[in-house]
C-alpha positions in Angstrom: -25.0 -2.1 1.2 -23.9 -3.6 4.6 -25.9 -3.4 7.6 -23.4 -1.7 9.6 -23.1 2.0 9.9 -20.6 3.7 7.8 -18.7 4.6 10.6 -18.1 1.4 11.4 -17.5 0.4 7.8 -14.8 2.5 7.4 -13.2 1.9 10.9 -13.2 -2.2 10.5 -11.9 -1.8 6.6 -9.3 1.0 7.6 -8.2 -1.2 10.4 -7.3 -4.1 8.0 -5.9 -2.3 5.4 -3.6 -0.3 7.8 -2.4 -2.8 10.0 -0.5 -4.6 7.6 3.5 -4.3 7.9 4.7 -1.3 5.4 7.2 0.9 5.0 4.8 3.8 6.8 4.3 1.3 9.8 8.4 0.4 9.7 9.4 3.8 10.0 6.5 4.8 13.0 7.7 1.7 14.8 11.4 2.5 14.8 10.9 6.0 15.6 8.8 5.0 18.9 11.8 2.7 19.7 14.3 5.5 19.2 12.1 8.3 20.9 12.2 10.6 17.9 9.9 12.6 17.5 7.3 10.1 18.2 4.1 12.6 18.6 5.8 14.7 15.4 5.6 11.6 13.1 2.3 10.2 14.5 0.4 13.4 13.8 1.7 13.7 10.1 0.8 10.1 9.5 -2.5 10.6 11.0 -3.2 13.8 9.0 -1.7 12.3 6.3 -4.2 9.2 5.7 -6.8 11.6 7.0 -6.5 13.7 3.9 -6.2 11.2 1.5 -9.1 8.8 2.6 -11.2 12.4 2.1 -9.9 13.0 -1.1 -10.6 9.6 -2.2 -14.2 9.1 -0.8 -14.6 12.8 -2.6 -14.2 10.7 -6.2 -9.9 11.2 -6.7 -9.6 7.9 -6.8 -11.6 6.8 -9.6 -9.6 9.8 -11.3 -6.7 8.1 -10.3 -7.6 5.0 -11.2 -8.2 5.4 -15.0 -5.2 7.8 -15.4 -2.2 5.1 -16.5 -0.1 8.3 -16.4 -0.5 8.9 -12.5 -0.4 5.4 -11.6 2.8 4.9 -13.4 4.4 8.0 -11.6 3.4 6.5 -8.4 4.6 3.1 -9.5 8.5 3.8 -10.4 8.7 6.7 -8.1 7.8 4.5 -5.2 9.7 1.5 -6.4 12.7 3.9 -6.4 12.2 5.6 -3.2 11.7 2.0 -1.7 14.9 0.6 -3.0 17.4 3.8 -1.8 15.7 3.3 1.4 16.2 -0.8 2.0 19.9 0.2 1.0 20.0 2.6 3.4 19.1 1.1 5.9 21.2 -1.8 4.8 24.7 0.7 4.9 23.4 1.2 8.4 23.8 -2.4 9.0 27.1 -2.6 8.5 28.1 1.1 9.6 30.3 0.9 13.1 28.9 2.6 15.9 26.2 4.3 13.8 23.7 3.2 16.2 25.3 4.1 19.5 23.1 6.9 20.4 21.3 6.6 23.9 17.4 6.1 23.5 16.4 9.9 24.6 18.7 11.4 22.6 17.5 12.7 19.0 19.6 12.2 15.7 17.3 14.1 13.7 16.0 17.5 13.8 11.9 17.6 13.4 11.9 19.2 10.1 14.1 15.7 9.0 11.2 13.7 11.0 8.9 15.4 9.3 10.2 15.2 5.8 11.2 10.9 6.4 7.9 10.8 7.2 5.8 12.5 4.3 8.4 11.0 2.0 8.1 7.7 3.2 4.0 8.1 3.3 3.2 10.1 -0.4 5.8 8.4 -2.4 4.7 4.9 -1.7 2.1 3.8 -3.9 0.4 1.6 -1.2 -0.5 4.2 0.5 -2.8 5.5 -2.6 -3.7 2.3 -3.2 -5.3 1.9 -0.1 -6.9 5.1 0.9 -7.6 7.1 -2.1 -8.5 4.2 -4.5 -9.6 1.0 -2.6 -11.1 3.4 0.6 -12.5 6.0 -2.0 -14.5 3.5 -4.0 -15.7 1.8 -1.0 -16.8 5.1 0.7 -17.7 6.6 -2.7 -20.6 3.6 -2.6 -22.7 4.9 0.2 -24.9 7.8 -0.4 -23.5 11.2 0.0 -24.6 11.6 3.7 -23.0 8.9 4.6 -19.9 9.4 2.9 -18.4 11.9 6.0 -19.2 9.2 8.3 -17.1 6.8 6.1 -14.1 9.0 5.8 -14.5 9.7 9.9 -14.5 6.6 11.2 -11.8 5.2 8.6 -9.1 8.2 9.7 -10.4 6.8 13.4 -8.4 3.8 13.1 -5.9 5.1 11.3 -5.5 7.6 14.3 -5.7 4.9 17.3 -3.7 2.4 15.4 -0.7 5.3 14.8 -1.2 6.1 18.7 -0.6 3.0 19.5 2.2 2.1 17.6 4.3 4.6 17.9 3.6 5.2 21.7 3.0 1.4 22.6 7.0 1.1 20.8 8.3 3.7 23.3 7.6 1.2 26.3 9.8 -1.4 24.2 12.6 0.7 24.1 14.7 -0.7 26.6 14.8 -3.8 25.1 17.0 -2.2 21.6 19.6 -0.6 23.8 22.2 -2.7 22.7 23.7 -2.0 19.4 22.7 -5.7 17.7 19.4 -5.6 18.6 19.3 -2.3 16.3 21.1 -3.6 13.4 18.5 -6.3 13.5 15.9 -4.0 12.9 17.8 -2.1 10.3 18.4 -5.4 9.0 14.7 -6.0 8.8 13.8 -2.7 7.7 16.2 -3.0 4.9 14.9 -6.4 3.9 11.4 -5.4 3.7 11.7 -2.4 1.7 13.8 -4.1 -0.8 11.1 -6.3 -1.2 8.3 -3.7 -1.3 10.7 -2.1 -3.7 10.7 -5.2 -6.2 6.7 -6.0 -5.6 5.8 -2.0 -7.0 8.1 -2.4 -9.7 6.8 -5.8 -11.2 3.2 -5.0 -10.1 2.4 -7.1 -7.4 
């Protein structure tokens, strides 16, 4: 067992799994730069991974693991999801004035923040990957009173790290107010959902 405390365990393990560029990070950052429903969208992914790493270190994830069923569900659903998204945002691309909308004004209602969000976060199978399987298993290791310690300090930095990227992309706003710097960032959004897409589907 490591020497650290499992609150510390889970926040350094979280923190590397969750800081790598996803379709869940994507989406946060380009709603912090649009001023959408920023504090909406953090909250749900927070309680989101929150959940799921509790669900995990409570033994779903081994119960995931050995069901082929499940993990093929997740597998094409997400691969799916993935590519209809990367061509969305894609269309957007090449859509004319599409993304003329002044910063502070909102495209979306919250309910359609809200949805984006939970769809983009439970039907990419990443996001299981990381929290309910590889977190579970990890967290599922230490004795059982140690295991709430685990789960807290592992939704802790999934909470600062939402906070600050959603909030921290709010102060770069000013820099996308021209129309090509937004189809750039469709244009990357697009690009690496397409490519999440293809990695779920072949397994990778």
């Amino acid at each position: 067992m490591p020497a650290a405390s499992p609150f510390l365990n889970g926040l350094g393990l979280c923190a590397g799994l969750i800081m790598a560029i996803g379709s869940q990070n994507a989406h946060v950052l380009r709603t912090g730069l649009k001023r959408e429903h920023v504090g909406l969208t953090v909250l749900a992914c927070i309680l989101i991974d929150a959940t799921l790493i509790a669900l995990g270190v409570a033994g779903m994830g081994a119960v995931v693991q050995s069901s082929p069923l499940l993990l093929g569900l997740a597998r094409w659903g997400g691969a799916a999801f993935l590519l209809w998204y990367g061509i969305r945002s894609w269309r957007a691309v090449f859509a004319s004035g599409a993304l003329k909308v002044s910063a502070g004004e909102a495209r979306i209602t919250a309910g359609q923040a809200l949805a984006a969000i939970v769809a983009l976060s439970l039907l990419n199978p990443h996001v299981y990957l990381d929290t309910v399987v590889l977190l579970g298993a990890i967290g599922g290791s230490f004795p059982a009173d140690e295991r709430v310690m685990f789960a807290l300090g592992a939704t802790t930095a999934s909470a600062l790290w939402f906070v600050c990227l959603g909030y921290g992309a709010t102060r770069l706003s000013s820099l996308f107010a021209r129309p090509v710097a937004w189809k750039w960032i469709d244009g990357m959004t697009g690009t690496m959902m397409l490519a999440l897409s293809v990695s779920v589907a072949v397994g990778k």
